[in-house]
PDB file of N, CA, C and O in Angstrom:
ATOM      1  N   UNK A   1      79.763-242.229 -55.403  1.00  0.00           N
ATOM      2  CA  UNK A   1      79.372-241.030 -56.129  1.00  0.00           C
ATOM      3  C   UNK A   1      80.285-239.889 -55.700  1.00  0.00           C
ATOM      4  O   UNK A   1      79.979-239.039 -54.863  1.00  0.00           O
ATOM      5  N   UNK A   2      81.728-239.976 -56.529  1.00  0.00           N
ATOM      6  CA  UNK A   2      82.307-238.736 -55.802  1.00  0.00           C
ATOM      7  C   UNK A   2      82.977-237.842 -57.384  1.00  0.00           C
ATOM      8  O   UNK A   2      83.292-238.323 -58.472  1.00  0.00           O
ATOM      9  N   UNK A   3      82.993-236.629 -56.968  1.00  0.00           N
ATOM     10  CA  UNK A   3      83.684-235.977 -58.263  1.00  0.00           C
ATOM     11  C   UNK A   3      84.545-236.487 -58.477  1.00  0.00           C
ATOM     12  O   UNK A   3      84.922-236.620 -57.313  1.00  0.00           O
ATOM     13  N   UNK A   4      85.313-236.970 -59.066  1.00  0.00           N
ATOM     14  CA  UNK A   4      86.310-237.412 -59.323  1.00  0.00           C
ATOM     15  C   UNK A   4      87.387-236.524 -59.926  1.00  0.00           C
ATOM     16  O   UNK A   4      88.589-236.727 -59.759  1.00  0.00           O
ATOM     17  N   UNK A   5      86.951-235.671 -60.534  1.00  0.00           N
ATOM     18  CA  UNK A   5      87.531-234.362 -61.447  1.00  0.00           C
ATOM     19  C   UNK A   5      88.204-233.584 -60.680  1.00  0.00           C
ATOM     20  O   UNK A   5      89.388-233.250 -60.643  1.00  0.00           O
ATOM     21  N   UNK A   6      87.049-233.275 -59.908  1.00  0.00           N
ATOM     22  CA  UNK A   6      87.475-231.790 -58.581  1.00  0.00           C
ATOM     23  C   UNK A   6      88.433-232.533 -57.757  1.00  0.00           C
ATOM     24  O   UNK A   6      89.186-231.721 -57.219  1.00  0.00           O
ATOM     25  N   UNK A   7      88.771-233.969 -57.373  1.00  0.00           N
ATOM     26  CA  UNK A   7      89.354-234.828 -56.627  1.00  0.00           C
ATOM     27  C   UNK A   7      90.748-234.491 -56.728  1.00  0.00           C
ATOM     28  O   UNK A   7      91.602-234.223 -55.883  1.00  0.00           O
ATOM     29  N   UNK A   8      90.758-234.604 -58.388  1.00  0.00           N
ATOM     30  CA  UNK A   8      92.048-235.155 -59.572  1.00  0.00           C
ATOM     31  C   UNK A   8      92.867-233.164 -59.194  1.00  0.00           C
ATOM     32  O   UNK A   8      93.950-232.656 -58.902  1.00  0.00           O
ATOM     33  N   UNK A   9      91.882-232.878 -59.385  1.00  0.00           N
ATOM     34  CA  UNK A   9      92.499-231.143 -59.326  1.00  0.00           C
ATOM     35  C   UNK A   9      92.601-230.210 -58.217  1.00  0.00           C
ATOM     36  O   UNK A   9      92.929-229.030 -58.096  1.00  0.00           O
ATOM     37  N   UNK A  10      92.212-231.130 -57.458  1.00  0.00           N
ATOM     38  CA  UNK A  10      93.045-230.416 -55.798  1.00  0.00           C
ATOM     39  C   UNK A  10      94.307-231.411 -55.814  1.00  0.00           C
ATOM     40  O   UNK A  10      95.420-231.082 -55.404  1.00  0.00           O
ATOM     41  N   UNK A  11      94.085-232.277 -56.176  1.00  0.00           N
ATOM     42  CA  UNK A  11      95.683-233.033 -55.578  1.00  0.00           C
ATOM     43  C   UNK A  11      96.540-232.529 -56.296  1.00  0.00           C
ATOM     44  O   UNK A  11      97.681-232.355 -55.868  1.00  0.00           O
ATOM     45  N   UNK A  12      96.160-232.174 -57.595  1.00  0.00           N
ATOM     46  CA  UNK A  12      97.428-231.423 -58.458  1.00  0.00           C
ATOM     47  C   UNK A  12      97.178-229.784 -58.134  1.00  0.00           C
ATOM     48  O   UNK A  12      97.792-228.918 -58.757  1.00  0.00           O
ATOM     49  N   UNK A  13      96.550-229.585 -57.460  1.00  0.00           N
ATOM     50  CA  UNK A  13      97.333-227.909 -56.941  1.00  0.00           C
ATOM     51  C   UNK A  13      98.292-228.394 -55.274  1.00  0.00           C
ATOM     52  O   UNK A  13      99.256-227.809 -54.780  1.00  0.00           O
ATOM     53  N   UNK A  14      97.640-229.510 -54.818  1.00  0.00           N
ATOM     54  CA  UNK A  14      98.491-229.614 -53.526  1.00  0.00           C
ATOM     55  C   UNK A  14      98.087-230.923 -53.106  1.00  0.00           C
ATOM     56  O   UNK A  14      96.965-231.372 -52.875  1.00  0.00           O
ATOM     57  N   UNK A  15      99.067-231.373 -53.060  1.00  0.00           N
ATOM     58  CA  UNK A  15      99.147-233.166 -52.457  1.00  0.00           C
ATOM     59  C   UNK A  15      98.405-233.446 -51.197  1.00  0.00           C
ATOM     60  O   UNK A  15      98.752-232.759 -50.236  1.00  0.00           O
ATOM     61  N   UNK A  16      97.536-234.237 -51.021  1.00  0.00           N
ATOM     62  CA  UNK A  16      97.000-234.946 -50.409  1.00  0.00           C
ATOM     63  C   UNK A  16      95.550-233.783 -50.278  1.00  0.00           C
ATOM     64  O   UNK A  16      94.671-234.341 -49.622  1.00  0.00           O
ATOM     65  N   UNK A  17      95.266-232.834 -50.581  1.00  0.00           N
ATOM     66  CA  UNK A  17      94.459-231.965 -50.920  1.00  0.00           C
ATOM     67  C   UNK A  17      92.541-232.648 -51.688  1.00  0.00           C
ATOM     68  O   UNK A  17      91.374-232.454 -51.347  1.00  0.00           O
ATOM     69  N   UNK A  18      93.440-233.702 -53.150  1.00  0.00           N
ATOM     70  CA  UNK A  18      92.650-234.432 -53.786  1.00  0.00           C
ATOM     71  C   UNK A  18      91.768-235.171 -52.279  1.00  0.00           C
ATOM     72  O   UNK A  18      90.621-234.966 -51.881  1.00  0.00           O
ATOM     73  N   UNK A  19      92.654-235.900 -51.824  1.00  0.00           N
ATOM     74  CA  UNK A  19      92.245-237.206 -50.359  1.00  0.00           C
ATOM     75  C   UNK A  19      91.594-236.491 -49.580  1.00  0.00           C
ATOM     76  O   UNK A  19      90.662-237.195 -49.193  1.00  0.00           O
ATOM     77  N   UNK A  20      91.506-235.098 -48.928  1.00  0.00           N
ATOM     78  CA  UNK A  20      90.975-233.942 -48.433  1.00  0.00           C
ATOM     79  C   UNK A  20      89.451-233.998 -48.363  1.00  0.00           C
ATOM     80  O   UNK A  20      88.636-234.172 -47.458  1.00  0.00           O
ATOM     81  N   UNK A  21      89.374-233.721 -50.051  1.00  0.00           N
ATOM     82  CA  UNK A  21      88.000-233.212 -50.226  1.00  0.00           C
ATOM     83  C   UNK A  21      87.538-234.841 -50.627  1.00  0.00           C
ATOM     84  O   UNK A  21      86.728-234.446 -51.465  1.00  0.00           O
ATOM     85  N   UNK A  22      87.453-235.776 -50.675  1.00  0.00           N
ATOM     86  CA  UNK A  22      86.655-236.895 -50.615  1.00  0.00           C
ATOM     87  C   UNK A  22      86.686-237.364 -49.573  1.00  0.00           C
ATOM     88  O   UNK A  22      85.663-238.006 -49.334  1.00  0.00           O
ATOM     89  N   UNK A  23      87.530-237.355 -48.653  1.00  0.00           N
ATOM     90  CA  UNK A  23      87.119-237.672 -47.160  1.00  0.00           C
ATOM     91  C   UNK A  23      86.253-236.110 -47.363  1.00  0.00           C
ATOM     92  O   UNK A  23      85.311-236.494 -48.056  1.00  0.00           O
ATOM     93  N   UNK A  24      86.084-234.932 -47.205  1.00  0.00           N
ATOM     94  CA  UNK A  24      85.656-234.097 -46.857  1.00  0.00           C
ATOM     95  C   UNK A  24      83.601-234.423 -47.420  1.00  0.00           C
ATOM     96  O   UNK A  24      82.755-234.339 -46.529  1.00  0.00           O
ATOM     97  N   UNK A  25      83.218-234.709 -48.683  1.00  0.00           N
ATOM     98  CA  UNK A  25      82.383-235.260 -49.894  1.00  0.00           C
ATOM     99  C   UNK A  25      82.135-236.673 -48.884  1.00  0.00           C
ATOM    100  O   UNK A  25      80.994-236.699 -48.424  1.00  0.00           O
ATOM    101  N   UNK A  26      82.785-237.536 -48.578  1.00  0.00           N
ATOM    102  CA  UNK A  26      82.147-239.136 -47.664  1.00  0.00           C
ATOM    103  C   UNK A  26      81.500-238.050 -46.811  1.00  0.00           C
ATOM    104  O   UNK A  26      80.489-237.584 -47.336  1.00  0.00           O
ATOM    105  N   UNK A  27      81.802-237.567 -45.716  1.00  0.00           N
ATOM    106  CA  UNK A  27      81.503-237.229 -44.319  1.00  0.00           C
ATOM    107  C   UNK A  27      80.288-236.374 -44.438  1.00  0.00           C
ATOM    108  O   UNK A  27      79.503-236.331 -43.491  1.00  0.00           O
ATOM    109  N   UNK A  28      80.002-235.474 -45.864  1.00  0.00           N
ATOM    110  CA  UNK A  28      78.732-235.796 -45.529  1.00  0.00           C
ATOM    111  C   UNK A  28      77.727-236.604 -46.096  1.00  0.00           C
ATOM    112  O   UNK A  28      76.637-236.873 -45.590  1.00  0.00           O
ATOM    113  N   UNK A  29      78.130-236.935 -47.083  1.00  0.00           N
ATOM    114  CA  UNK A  29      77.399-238.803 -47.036  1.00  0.00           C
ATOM    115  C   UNK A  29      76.648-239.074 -45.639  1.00  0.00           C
ATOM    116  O   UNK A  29      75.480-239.006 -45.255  1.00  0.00           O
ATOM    117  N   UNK A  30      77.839-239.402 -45.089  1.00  0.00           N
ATOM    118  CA  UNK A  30      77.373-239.998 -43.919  1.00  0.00           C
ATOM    119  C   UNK A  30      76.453-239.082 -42.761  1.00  0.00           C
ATOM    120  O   UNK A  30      75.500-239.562 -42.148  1.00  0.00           O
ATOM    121  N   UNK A  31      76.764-238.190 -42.661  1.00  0.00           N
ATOM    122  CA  UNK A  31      75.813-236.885 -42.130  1.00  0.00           C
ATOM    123  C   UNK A  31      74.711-237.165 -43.200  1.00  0.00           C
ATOM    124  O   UNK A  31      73.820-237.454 -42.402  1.00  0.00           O
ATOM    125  N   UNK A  32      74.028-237.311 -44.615  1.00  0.00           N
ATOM    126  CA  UNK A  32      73.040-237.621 -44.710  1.00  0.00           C
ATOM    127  C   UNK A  32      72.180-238.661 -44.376  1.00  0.00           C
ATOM    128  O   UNK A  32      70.954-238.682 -44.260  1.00  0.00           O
ATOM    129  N   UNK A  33      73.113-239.606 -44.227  1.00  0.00           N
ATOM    130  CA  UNK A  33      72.403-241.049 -43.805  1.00  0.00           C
ATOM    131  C   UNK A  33      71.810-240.533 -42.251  1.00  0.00           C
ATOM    132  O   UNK A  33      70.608-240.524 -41.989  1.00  0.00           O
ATOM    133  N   UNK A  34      72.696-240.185 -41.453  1.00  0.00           N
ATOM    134  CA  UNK A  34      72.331-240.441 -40.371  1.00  0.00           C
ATOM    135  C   UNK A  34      71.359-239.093 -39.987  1.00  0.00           C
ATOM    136  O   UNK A  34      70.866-239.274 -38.874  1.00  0.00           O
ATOM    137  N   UNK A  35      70.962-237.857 -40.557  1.00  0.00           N
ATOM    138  CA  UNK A  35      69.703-237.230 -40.364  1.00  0.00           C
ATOM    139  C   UNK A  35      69.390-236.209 -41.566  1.00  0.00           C
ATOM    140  O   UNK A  35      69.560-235.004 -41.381  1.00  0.00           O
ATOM    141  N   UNK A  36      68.967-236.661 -42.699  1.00  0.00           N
ATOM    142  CA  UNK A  36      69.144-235.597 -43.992  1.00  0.00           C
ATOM    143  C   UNK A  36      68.534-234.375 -43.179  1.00  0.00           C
ATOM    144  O   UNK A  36      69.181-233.328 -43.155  1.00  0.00           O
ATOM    145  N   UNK A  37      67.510-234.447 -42.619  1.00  0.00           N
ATOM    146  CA  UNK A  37      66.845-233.392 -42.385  1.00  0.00           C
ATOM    147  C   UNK A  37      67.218-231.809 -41.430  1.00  0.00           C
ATOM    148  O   UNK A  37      66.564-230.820 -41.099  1.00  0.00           O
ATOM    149  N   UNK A  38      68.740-232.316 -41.245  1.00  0.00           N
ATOM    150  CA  UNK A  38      69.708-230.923 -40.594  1.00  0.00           C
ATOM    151  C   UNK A  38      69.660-230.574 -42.067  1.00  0.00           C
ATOM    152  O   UNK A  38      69.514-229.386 -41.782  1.00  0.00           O
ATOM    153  N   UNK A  39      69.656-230.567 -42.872  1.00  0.00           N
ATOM    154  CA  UNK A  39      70.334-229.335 -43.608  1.00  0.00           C
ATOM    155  C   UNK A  39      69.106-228.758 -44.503  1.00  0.00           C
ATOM    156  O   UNK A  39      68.233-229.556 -44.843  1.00  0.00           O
ATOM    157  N   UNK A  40      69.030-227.644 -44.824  1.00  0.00           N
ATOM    158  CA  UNK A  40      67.903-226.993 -45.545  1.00  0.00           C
ATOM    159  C   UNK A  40      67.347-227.099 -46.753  1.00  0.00           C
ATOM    160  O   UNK A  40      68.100-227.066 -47.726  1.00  0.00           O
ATOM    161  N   UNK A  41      66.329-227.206 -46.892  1.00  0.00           N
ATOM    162  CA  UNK A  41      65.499-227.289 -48.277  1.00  0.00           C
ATOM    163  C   UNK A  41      65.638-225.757 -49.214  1.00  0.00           C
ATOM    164  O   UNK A  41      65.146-224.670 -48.913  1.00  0.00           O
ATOM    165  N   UNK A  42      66.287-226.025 -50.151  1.00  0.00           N
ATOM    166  CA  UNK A  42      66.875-224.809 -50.612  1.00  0.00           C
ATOM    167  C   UNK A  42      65.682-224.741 -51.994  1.00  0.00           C
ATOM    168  O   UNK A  42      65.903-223.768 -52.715  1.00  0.00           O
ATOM    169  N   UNK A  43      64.870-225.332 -52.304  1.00  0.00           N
ATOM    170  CA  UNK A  43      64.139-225.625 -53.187  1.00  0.00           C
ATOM    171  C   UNK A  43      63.253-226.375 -53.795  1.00  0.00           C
ATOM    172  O   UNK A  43      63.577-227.010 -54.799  1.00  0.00           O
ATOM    173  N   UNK A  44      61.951-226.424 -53.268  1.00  0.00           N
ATOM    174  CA  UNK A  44      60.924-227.402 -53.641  1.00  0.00           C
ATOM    175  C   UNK A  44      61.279-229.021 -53.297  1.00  0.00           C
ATOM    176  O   UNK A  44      61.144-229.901 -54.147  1.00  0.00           O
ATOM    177  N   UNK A  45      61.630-229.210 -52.284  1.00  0.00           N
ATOM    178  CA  UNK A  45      62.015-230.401 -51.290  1.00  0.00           C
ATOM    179  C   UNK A  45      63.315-230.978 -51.872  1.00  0.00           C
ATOM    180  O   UNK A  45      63.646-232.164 -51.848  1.00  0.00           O
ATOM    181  N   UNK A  46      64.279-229.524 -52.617  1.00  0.00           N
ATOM    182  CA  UNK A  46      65.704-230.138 -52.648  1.00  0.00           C
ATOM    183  C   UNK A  46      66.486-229.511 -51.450  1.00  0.00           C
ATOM    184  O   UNK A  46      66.291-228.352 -51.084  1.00  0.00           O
ATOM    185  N   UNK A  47      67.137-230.124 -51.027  1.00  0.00           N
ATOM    186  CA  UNK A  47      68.417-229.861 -50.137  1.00  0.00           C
ATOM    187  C   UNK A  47      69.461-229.562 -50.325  1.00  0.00           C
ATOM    188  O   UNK A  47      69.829-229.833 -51.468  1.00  0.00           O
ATOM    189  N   UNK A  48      70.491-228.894 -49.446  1.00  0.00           N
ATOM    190  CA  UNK A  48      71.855-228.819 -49.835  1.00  0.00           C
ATOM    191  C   UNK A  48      72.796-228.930 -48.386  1.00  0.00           C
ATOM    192  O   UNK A  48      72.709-228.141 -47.445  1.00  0.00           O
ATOM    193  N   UNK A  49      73.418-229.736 -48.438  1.00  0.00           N
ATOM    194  CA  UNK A  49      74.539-229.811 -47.663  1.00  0.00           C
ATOM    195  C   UNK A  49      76.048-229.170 -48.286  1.00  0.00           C
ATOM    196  O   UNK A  49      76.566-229.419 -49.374  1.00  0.00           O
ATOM    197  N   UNK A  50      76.589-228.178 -47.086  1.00  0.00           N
ATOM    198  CA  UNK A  50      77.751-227.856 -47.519  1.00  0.00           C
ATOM    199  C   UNK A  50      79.128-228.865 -47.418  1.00  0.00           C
ATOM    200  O   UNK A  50      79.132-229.927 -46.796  1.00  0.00           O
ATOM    201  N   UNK A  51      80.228-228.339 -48.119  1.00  0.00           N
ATOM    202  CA  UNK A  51      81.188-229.526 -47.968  1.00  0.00           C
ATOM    203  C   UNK A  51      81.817-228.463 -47.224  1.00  0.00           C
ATOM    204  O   UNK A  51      81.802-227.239 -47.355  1.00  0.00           O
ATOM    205  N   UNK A  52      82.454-229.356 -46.295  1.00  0.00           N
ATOM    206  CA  UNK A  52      83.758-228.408 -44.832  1.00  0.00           C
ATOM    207  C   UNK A  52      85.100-227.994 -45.840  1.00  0.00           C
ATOM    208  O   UNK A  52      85.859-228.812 -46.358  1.00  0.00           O
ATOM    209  N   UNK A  53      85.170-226.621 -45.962  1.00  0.00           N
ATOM    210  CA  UNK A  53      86.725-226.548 -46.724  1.00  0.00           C
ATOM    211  C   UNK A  53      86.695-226.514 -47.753  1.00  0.00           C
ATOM    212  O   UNK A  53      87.711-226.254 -48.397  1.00  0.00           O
ATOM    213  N   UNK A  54      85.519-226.762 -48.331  1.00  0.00           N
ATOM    214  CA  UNK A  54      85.729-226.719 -49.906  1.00  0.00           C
ATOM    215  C   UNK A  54      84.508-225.467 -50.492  1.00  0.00           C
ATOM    216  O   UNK A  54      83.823-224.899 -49.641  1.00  0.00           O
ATOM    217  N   UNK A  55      84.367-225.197 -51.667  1.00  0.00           N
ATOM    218  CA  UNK A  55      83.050-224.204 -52.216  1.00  0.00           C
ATOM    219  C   UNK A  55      82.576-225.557 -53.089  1.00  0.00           C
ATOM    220  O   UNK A  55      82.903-225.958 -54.206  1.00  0.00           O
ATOM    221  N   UNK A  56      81.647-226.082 -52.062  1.00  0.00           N
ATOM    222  CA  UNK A  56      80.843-227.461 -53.013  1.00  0.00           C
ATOM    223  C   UNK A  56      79.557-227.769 -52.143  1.00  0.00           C
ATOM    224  O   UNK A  56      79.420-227.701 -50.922  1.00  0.00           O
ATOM    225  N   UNK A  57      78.931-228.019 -52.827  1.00  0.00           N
ATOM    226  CA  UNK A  57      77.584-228.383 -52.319  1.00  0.00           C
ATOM    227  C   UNK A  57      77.108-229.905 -52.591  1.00  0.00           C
ATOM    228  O   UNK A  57      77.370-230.481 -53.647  1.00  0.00           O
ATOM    229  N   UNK A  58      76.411-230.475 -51.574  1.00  0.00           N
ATOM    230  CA  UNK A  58      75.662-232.059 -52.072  1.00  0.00           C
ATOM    231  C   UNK A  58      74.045-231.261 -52.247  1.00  0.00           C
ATOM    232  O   UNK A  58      73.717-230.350 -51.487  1.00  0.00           O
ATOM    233  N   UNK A  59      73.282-231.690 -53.185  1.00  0.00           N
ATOM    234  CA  UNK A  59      72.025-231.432 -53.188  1.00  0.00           C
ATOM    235  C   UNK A  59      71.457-232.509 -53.555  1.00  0.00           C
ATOM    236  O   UNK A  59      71.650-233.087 -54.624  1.00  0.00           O
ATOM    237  N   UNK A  60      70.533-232.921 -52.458  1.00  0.00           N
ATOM    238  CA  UNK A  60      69.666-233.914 -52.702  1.00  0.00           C
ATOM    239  C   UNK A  60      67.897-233.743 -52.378  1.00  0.00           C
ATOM    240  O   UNK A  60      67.133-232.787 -52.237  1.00  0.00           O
ATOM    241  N   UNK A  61      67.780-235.120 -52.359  1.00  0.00           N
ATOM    242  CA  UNK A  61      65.715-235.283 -52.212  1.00  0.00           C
ATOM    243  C   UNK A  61      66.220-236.350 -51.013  1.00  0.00           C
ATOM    244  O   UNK A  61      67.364-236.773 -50.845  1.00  0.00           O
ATOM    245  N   UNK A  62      64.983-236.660 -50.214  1.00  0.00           N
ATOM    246  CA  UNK A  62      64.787-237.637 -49.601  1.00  0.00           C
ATOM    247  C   UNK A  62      63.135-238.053 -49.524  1.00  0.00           C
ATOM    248  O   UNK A  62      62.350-237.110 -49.621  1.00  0.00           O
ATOM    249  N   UNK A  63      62.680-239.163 -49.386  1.00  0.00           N
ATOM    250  CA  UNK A  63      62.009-239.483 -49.569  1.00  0.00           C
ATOM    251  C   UNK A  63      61.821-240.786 -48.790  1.00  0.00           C
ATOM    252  O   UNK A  63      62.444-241.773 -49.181  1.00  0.00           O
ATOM    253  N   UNK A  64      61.113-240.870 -47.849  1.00  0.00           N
ATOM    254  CA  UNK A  64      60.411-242.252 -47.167  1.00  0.00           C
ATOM    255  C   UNK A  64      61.721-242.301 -45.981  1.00  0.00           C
ATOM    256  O   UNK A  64      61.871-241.563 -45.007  1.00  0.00           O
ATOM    257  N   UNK A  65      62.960-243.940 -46.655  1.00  0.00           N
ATOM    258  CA  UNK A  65      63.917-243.791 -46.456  1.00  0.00           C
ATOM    259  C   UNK A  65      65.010-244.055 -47.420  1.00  0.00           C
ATOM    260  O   UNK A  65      65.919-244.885 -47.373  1.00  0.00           O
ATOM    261  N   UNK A  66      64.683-243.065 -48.399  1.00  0.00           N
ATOM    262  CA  UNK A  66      65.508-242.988 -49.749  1.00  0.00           C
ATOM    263  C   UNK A  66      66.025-241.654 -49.900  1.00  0.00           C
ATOM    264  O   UNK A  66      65.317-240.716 -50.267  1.00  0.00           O
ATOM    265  N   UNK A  67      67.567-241.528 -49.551  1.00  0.00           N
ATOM    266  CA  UNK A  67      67.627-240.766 -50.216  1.00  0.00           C
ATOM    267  C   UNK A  67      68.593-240.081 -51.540  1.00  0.00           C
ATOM    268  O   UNK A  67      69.676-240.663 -51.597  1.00  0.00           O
ATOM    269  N   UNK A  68      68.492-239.344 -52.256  1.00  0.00           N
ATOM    270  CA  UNK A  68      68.965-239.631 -53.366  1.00  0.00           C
ATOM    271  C   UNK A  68      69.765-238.177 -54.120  1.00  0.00           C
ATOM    272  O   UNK A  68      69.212-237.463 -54.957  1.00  0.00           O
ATOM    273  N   UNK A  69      70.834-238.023 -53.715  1.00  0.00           N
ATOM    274  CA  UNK A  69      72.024-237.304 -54.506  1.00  0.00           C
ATOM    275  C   UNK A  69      71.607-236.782 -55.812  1.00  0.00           C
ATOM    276  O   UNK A  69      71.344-237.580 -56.712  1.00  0.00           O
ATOM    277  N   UNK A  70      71.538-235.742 -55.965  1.00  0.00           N
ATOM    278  CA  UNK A  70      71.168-234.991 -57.641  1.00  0.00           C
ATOM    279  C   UNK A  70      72.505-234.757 -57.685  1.00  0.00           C
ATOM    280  O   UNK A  70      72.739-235.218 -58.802  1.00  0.00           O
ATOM    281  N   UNK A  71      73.584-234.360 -57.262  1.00  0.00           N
ATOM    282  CA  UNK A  71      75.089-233.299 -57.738  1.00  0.00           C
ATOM    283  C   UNK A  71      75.110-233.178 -56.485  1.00  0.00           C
ATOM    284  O   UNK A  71      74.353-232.904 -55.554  1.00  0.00           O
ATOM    285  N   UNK A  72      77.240-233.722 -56.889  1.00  0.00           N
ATOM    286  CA  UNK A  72      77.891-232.691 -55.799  1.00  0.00           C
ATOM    287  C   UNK A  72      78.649-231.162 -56.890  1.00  0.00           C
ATOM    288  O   UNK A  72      79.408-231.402 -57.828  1.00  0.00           O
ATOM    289  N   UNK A  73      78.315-229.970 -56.573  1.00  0.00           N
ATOM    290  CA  UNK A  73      78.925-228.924 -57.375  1.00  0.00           C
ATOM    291  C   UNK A  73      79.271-227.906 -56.511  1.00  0.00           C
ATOM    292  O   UNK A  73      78.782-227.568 -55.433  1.00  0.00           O
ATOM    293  N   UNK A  74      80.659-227.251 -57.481  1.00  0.00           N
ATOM    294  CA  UNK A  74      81.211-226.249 -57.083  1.00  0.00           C
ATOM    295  C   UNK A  74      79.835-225.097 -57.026  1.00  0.00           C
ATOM    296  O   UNK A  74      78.909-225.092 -57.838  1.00  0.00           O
ATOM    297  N   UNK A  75      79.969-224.300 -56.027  1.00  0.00           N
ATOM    298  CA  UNK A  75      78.460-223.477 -55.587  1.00  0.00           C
ATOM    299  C   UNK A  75      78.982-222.075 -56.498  1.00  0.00           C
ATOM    300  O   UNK A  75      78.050-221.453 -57.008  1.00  0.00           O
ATOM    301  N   UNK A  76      80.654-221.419 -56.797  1.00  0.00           N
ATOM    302  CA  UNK A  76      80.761-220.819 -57.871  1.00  0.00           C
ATOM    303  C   UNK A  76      80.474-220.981 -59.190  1.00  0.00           C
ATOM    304  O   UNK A  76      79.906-220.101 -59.838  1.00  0.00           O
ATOM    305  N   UNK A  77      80.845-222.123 -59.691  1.00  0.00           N
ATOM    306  CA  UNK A  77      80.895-222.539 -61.110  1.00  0.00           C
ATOM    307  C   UNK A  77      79.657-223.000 -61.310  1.00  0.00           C
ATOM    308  O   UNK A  77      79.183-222.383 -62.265  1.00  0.00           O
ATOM    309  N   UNK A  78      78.876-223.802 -60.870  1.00  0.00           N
ATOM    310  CA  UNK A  78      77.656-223.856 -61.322  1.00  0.00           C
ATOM    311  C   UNK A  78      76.499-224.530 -60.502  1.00  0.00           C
ATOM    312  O   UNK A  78      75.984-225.645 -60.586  1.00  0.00           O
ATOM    313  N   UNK A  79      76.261-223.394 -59.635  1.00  0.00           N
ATOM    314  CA  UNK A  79      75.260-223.143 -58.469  1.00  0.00           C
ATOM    315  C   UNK A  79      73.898-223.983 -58.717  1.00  0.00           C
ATOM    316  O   UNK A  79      73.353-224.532 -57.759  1.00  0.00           O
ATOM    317  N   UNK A  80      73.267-224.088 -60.253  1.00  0.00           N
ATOM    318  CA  UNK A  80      71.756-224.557 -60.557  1.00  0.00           C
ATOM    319  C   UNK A  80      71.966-225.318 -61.259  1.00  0.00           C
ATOM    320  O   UNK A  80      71.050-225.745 -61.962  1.00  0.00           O
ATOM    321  N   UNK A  81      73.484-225.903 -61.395  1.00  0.00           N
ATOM    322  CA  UNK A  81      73.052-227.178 -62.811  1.00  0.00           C
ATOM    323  C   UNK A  81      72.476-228.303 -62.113  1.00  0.00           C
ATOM    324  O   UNK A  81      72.049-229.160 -62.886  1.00  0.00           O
ATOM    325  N   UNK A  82      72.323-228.583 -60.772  1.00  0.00           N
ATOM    326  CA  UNK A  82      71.470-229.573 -60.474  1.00  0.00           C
ATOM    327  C   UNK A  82      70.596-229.881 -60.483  1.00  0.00           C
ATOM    328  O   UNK A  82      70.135-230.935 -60.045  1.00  0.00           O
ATOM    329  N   UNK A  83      69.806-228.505 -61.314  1.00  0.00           N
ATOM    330  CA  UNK A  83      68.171-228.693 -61.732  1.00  0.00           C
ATOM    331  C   UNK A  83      68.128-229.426 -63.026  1.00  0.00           C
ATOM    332  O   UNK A  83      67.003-229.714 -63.435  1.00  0.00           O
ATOM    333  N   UNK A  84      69.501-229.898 -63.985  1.00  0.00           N
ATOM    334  CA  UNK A  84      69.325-230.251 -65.205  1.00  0.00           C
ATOM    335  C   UNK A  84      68.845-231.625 -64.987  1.00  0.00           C
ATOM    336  O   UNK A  84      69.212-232.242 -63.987  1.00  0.00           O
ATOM    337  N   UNK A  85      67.892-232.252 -66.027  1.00  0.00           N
ATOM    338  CA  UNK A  85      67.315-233.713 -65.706  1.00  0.00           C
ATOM    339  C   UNK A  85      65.777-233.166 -64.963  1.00  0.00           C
ATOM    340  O   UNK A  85      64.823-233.533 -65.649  1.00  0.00           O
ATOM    341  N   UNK A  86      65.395-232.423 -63.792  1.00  0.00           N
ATOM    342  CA  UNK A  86      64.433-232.335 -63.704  1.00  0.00           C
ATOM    343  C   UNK A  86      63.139-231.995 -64.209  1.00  0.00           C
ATOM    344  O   UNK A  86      63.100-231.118 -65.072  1.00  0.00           O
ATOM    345  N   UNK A  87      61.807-232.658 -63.739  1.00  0.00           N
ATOM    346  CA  UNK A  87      61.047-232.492 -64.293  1.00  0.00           C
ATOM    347  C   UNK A  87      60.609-230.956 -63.998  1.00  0.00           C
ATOM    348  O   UNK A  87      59.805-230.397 -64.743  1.00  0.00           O
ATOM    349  N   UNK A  88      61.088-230.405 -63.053  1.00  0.00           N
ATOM    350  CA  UNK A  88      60.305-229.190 -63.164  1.00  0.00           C
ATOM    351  C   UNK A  88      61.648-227.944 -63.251  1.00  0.00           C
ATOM    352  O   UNK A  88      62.261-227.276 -62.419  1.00  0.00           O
ATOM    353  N   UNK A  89      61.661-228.021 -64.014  1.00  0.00           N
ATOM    354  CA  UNK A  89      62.956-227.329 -64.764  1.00  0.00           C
ATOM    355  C   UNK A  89      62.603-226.604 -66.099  1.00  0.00           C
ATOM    356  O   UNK A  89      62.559-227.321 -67.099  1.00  0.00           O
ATOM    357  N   UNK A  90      62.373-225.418 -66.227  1.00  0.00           N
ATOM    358  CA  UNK A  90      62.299-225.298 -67.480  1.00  0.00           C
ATOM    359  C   UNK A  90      63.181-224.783 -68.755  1.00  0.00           C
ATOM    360  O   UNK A  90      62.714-224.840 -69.892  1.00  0.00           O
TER     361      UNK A  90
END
């Protein structure tokens, strides 16, 4: 589950930039696996982890031991589209 877009368009402003921010996007992957619960509930038991170096956010749920990625997004360009799809969204 990685942007692939935002990936494609750092490497074309600066080489190896793209490779950057998805190693940057894995790492915290893996910081969620291993304790979602460092990072803050920014909204009715959603979360957000920041990305190192970049203006991007992971926002997720966890649940039991599930947990589950809504969007990774630029926190300029569009801060709340990760509420789209939800049920309590209006």
């Amino acid at each position: 589950a990685r942007d692939s877009r935002a990936a494609l368009r750092y490497e074309r402003e600066r080489e190896g930039l793209g490779f950057r921010f998805e190693v940057q996007v894995n790492t915290v992957f893996a910081r969620l696996v291993e304790n979602p619960f460092q990072f803050p509930v920014i909204e009715q038991g959603v979360r957000r982890a920041l990305v190192r170096d970049f203006p991007y956010g992971v926002f997720f749920t966890t649940e039991t031991d599930l947990i589950t990625v809504l969007a990774v997004l630029h926190l300029r360009r569009h801060p709340d589209s990760w509420k789209r799809g939800r049920g309590d969204v209006e």
